[in-house]
Backbone as JSON, one array per atom type, in Angstrom:
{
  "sequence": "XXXXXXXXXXXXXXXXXXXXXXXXXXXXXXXXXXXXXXXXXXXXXXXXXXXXXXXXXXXXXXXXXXXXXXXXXXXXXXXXXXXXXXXXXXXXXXXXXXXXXXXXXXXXXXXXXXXXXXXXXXXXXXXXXXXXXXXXXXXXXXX",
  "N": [[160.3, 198.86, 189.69], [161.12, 198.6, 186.91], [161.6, 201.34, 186.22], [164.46, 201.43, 187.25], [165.66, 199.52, 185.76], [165.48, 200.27, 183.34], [166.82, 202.68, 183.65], [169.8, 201.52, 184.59], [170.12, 199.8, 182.47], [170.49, 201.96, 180.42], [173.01, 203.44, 180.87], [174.85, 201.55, 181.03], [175.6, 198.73, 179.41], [177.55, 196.54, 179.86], [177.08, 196.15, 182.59], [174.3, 195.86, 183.16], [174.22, 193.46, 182.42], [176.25, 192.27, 184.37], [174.29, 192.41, 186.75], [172.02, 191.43, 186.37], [172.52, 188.94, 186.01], [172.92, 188.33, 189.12], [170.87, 188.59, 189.99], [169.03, 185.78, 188.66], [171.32, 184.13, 190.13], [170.45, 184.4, 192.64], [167.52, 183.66, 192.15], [166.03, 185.27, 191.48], [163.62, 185.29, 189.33], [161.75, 186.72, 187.75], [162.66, 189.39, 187.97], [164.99, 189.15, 186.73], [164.33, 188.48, 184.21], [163.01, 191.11, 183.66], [164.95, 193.05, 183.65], [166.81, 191.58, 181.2], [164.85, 192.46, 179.22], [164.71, 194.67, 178.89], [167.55, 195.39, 178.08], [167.38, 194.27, 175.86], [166.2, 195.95, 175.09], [167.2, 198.86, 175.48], [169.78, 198.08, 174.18], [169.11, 197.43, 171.11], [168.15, 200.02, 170.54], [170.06, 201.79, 170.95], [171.77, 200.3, 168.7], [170.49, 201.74, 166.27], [170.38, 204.06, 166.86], [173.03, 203.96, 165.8], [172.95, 203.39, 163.65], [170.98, 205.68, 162.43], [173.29, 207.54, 162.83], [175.59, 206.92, 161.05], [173.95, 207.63, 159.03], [173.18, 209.92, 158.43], [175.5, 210.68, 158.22], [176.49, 209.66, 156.05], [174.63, 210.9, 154.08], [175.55, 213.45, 154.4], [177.87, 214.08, 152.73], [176.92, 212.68, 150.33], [175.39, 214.56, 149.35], [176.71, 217.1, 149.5], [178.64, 215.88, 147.08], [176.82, 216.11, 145.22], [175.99, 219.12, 145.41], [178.47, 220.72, 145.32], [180.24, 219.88, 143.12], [182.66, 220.96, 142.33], [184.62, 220.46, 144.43], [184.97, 217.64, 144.97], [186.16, 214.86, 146.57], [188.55, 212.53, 147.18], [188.81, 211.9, 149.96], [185.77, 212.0, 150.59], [184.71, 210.35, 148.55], [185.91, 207.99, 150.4], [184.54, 208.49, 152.61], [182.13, 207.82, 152.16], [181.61, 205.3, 151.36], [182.73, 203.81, 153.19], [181.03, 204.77, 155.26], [178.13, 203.59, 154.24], [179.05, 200.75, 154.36], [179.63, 200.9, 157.39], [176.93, 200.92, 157.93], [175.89, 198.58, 156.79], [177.28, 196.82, 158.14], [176.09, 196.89, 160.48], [173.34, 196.39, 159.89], [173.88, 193.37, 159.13], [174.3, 192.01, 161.84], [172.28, 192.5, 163.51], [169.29, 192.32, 162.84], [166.44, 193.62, 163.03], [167.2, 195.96, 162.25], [166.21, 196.68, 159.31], [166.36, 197.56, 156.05], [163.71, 198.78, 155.69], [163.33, 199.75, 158.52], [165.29, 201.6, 158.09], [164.6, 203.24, 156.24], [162.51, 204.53, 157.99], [164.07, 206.27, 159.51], [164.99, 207.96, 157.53], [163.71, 210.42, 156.67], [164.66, 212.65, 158.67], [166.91, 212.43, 158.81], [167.91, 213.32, 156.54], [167.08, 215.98, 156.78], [168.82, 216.66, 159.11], [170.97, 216.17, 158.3], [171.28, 218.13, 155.53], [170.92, 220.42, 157.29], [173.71, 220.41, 158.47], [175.14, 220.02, 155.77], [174.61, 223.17, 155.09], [175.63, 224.55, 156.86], [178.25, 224.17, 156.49], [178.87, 224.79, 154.41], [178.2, 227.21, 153.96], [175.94, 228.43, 152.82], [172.69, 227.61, 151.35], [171.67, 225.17, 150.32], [170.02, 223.45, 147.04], [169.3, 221.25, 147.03], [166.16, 219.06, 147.54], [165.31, 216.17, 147.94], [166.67, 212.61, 149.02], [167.01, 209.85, 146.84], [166.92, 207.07, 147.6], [168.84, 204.85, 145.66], [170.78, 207.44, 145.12], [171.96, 207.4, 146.99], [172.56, 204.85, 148.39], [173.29, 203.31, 146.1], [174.39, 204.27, 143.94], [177.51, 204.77, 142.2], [180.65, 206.56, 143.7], [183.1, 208.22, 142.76], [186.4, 209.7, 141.4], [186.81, 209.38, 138.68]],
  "CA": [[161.58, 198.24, 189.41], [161.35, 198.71, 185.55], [162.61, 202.56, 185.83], [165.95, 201.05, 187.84], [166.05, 198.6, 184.3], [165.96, 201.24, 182.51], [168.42, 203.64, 183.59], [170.55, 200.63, 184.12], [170.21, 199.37, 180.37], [171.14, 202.88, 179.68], [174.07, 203.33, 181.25], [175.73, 200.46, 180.99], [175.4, 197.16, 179.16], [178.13, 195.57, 181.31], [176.69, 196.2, 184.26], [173.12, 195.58, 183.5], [174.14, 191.96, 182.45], [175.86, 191.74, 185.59], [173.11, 192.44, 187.85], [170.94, 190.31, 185.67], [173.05, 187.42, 186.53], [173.33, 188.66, 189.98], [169.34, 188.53, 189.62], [169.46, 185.15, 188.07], [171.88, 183.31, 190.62], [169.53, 184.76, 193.44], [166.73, 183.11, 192.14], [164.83, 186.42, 191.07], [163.98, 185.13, 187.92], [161.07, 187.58, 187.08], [163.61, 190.71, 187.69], [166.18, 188.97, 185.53], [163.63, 188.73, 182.87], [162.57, 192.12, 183.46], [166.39, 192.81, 183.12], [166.83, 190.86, 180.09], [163.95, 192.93, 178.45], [165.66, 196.28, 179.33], [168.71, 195.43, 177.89], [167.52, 194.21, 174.85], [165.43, 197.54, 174.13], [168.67, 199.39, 175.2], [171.13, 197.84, 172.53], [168.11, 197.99, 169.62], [167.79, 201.32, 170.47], [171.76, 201.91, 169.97], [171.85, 200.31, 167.25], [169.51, 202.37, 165.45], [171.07, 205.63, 166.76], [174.53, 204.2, 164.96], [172.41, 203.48, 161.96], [171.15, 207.01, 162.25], [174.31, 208.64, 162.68], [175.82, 206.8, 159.95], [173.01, 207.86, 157.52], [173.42, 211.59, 158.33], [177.19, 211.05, 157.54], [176.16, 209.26, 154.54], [173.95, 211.73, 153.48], [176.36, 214.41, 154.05], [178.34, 213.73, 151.89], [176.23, 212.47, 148.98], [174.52, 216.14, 149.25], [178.07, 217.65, 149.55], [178.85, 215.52, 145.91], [176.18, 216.87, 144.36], [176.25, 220.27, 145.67], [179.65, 221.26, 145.11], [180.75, 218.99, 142.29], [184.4, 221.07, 142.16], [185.5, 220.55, 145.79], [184.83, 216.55, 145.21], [187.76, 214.53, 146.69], [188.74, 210.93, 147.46], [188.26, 211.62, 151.29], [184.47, 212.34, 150.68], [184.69, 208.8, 148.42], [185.48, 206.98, 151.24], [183.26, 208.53, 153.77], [180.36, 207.84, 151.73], [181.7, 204.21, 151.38], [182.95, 203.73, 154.75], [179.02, 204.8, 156.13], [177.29, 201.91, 153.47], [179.8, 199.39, 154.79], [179.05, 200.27, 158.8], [175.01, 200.39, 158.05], [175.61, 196.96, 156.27], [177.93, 195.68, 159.07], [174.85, 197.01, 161.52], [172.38, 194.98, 159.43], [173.76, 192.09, 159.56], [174.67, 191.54, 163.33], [171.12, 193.42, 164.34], [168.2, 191.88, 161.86], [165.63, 194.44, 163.29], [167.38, 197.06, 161.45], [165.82, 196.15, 157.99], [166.02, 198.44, 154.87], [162.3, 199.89, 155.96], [163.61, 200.34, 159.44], [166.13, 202.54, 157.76], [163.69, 204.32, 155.52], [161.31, 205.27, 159.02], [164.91, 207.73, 159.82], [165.27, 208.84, 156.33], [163.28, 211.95, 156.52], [164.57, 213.31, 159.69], [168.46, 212.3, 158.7], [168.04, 214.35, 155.25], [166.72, 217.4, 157.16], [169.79, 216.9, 159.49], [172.36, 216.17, 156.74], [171.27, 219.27, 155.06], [171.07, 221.46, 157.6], [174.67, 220.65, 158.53], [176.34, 220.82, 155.17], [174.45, 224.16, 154.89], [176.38, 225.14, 158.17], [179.48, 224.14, 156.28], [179.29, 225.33, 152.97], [178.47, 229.04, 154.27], [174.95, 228.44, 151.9], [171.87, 227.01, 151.12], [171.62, 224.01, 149.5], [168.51, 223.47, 146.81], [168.28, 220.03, 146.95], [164.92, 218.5, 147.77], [165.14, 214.91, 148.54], [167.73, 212.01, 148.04], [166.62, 208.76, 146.6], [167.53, 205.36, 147.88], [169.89, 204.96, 145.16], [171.64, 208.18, 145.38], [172.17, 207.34, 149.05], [172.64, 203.28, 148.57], [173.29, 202.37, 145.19], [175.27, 204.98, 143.05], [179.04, 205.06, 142.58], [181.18, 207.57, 143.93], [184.29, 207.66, 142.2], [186.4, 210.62, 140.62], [186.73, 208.63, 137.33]],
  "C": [[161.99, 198.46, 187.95], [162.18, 199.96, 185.24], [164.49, 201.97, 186.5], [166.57, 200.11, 186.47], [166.87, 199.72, 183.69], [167.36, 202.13, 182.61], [169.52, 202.52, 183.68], [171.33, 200.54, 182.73], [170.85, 200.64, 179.48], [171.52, 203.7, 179.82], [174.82, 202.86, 181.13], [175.3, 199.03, 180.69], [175.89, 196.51, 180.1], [177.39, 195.69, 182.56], [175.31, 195.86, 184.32], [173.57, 193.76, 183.32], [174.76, 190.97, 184.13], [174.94, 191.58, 187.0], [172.15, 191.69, 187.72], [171.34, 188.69, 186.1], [173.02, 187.32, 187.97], [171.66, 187.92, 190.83], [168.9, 187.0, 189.63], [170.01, 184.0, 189.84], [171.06, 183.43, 192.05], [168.12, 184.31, 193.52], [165.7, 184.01, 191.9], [164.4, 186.21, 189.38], [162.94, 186.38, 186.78], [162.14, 189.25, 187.18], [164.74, 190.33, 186.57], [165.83, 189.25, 184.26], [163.5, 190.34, 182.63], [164.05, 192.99, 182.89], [166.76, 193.08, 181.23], [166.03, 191.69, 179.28], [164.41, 193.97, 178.26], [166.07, 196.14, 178.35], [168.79, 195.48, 176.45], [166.63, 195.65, 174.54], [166.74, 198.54, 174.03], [169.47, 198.61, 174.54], [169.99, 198.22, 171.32], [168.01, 199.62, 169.58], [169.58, 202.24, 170.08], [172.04, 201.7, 169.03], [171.23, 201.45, 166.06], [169.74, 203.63, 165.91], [172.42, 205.25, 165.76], [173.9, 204.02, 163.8], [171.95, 204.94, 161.73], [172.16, 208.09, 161.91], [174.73, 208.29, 161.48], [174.97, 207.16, 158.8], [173.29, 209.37, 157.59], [174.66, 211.77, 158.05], [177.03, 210.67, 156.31], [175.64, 210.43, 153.64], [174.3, 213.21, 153.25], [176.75, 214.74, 153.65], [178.2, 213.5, 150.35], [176.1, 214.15, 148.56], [175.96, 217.05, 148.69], [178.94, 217.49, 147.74], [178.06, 215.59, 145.32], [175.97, 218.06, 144.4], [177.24, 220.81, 145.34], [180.5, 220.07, 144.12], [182.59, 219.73, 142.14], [184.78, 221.18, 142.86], [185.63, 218.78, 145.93], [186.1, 216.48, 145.36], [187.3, 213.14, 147.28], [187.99, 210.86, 148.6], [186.39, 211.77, 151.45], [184.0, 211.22, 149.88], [184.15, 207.77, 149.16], [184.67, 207.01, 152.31], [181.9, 207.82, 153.11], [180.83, 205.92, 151.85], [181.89, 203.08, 152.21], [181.56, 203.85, 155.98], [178.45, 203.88, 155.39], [178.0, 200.93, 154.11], [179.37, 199.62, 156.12], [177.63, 200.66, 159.0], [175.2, 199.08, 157.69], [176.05, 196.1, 157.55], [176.48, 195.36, 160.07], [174.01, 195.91, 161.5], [172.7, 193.46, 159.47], [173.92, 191.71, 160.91], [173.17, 192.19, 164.3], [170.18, 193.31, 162.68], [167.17, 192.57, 161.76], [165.76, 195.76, 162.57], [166.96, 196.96, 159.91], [165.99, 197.75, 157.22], [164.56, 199.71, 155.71], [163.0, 200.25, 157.7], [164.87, 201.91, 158.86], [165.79, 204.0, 156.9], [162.79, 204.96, 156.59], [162.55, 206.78, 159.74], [165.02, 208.37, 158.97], [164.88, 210.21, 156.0], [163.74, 212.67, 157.38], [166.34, 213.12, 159.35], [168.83, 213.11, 157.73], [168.23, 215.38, 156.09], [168.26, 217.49, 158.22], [170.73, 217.16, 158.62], [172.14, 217.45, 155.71], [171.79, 220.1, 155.92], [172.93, 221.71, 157.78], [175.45, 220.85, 157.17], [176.06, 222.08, 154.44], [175.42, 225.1, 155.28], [177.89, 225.36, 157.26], [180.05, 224.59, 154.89], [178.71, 227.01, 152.82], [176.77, 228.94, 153.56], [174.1, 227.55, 151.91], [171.4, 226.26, 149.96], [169.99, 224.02, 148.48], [168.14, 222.47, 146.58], [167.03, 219.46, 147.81], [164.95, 217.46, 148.63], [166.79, 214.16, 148.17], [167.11, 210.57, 147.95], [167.7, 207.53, 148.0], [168.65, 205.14, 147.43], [170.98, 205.89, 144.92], [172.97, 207.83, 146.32], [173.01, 205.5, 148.8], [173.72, 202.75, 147.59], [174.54, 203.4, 144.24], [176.49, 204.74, 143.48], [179.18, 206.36, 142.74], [182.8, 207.68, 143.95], [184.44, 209.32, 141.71], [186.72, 210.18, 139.27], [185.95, 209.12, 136.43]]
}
């Protein structure tokens, strides 16, 4: 019964909650649970792909403003500022996503976020790594 959770859970939220209730008003209470368990691994596990994606856009970007310092522009500003604001929104509404949860994608979001703005800048980039604060903490302003 757990693989029917599963694909459920990830497929469709709506629909796993209604079957859970469905579950639930039926008096199945160990499938509801089992359910219930699904559901919550499928959303944590969403979450933490949108925290992913947003870090490889983040990091796109950063790389992109230190790579090519005379193509910088506003719109590459607010991307970078616009990805810190929906990781923060993430974090707060999803507590599991902590800082160190965010540092266990960090190596595998660089190597993405490179490779693509390799793709896009025709060239090979020679940065290394990017801190925390690069990524987190620095302004990004043309000022």
């Amino acid at each position: 019964m757990n693989s029917k959770w599963k694909e459920l859970a990830t497929s469709s939220h709506l629909e796993t909650v209604k079957t859970i209730q469905r579950e639930l008003e039926a008096g199945n209470l160990d499938e509801a649970e089992a359910g219930l368990e699904e559901l919550l691994n499928a959303m944590g596990r969403a979450e933490r792909n949108a925290v992913d994606s947003q870090l490889v856009r983040l990091m796109k970007h950063v790389i992109k403003w230190r790579a090519q310092p005379e193509r910088r522009s506003v719109s590459w500003a607010v991307s970078i500022a616009n990805a810190r604001y929906e990781i923060k929104k993430i974090q707060k509404y999803e507590p599991s996503i902590t800082d160190d949860a965010i540092r266990e994608l960090w190596n595998d979001a660089f190597k993405q976020a490179k490779k693509e703005v390799e793709l896009k800048m025709q060239k090979k980039c020679d940065l290394a790594s990017l801190s925390w604060n690069k990524v987190f903490k620095d302004e990004y302003d043309l000022q």
